[in-house]
C-alpha positions as CSV (number, residue, x, y, z in Angstrom):
1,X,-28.4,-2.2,36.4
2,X,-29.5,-0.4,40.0
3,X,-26.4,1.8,41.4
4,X,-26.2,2.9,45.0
5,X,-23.5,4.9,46.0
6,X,-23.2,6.5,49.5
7,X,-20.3,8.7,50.3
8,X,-19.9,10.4,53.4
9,X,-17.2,13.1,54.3
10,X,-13.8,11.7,55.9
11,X,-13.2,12.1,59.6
12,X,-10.1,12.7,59.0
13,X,-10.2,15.3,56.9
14,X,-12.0,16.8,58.8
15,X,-9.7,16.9,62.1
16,X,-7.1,18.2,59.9
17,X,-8.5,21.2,58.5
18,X,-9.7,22.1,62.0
19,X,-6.9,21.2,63.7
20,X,-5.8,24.9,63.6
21,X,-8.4,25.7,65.8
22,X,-8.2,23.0,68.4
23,X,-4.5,23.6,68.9
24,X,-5.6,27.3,69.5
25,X,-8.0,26.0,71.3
26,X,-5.7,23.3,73.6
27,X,-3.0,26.4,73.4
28,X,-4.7,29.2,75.0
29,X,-6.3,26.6,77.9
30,X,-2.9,24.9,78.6
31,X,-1.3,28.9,78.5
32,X,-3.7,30.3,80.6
33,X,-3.6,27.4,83.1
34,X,-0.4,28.8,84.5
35,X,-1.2,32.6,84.7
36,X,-2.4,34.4,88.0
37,X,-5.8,34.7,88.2
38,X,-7.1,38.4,86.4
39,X,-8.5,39.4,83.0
40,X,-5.7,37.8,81.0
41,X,-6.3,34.4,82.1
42,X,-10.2,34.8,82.1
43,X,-10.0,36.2,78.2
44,X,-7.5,33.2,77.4
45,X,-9.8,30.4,79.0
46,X,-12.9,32.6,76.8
47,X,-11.0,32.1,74.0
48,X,-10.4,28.4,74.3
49,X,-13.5,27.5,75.6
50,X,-15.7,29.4,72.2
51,X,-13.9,27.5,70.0
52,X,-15.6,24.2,71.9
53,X,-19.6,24.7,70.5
54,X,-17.9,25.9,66.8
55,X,-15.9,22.4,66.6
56,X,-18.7,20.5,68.2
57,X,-21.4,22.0,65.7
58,X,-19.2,21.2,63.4
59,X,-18.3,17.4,64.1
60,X,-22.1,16.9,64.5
61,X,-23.0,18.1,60.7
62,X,-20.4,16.3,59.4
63,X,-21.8,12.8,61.3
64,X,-25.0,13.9,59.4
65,X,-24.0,14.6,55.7
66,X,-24.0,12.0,52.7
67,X,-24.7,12.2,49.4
68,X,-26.5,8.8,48.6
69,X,-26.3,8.4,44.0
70,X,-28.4,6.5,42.6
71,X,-29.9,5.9,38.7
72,X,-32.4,8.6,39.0
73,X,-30.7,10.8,41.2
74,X,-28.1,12.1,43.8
75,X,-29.8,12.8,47.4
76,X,-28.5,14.9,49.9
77,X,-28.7,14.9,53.6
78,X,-27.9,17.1,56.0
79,X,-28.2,18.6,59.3
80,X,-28.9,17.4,63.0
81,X,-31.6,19.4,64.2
82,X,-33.0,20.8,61.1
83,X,-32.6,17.7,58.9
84,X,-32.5,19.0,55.0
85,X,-33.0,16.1,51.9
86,X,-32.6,17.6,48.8
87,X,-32.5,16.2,45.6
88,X,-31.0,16.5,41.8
89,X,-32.2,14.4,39.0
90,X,-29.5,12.9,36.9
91,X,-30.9,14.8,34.1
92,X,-30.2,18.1,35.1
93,X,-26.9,17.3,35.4
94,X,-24.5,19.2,32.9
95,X,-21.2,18.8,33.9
96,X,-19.1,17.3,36.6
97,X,-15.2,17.7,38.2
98,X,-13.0,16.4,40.7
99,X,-10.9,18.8,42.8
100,X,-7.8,17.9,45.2
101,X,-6.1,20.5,47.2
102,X,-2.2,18.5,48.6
103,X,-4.2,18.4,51.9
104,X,-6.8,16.1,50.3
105,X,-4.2,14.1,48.2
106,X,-2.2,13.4,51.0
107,X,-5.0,12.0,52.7
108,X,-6.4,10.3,49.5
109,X,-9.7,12.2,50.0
110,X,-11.8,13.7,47.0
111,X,-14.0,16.8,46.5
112,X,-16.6,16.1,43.2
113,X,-18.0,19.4,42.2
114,X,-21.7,18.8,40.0
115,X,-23.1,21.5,38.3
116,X,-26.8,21.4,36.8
117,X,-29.8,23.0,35.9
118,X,-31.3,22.6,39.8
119,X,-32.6,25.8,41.2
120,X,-31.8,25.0,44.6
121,X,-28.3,24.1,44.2
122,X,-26.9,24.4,40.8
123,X,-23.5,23.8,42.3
124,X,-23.5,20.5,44.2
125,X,-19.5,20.3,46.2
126,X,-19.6,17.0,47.3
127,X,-16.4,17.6,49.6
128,X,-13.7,15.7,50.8
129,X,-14.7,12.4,50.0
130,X,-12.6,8.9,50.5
131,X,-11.5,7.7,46.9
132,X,-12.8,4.3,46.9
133,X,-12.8,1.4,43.4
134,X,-15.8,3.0,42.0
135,X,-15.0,6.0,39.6
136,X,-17.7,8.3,40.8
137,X,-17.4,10.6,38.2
138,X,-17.8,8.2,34.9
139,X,-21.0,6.4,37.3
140,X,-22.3,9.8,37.3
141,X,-21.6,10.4,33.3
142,X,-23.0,7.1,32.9
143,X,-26.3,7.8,35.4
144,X,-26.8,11.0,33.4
145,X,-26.4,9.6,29.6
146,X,-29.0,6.9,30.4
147,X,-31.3,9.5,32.2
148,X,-30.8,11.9,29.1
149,X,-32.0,8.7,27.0
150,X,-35.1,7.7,28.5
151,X,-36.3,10.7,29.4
152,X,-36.3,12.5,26.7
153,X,-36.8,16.7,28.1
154,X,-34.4,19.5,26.9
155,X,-33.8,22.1,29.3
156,X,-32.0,25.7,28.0
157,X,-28.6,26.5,29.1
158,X,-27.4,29.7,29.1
């Protein structure tokens, strides 16, 4: 049985949790808009305006995650200009848990936390992801029981 899972983070999730900043940001414009020209109004359109590269930067990382499971292995991709795969074998994996803030169960989004034996990320926050008909965490259990099976190494655990 091949498995292939890709999850990417939700949009919209992702507009909410910012939206602090770009009503700052659409607050400070819209304010300083209607001031007489001077500092004030040059600091206010400063302010608004930094927030622009933050959210964009942003909003292009996010277009760039996943997290791609598989039998053997979860895969993860990020980054736009400096593109990053890394990789955790299923066997490495000790121990697994699903995380919702009200923010995330209002939206019906999901944050899986992994944690294994990898050195380069032993804690793996695979965040605000859409709840969708597969169970991610018993596919994961599942991956990781038949891993342990056929490949037969012990690793210590502190």
């Amino acid at each position: 049985m091949e498995i292939k899972i890709t999850l990417r983070p939700d949009l919209f999730y992702w507009i909410f949790s910012h939206s602090w900043l770009i009503l700052i940001s659409i607050g400070f414009s819209l304010y300083g808009y209607d001031m007489p020209n001077g500092y004030i109004k040059f600091l206010l359109f400063l302010c608004a305006f930094s927030c622009i590269p933050f959210l964009a930067i942003s909003y292009i990382n996010l277009l760039y995650t996943k997290w791609v499971i598989n039998n053997e292995k979860i895969t993860i991709y990020k980054g736009f200009l400096i593109r990053d795969i890394s990789y955790i074998e299923m066997y490495r994996i000790f121990d697994y848990q699903e995380r919702k803030n009200i923010i995330q169960s209002f939206l019906g989004v999901t944050t899986y936390i992994i944690y294994s034996n990898d050195k380069t990320s032993p804690i793996l926050n695979i965040k605000s992801v859409r709840k969708n008909d597969i169970d991610i965490i018993e596919t994961i259990r599942l991956c990781v029981e038949m891993q342990k099976q056929e490949k037969p190494i012990y690793e210590l655990i502190n």
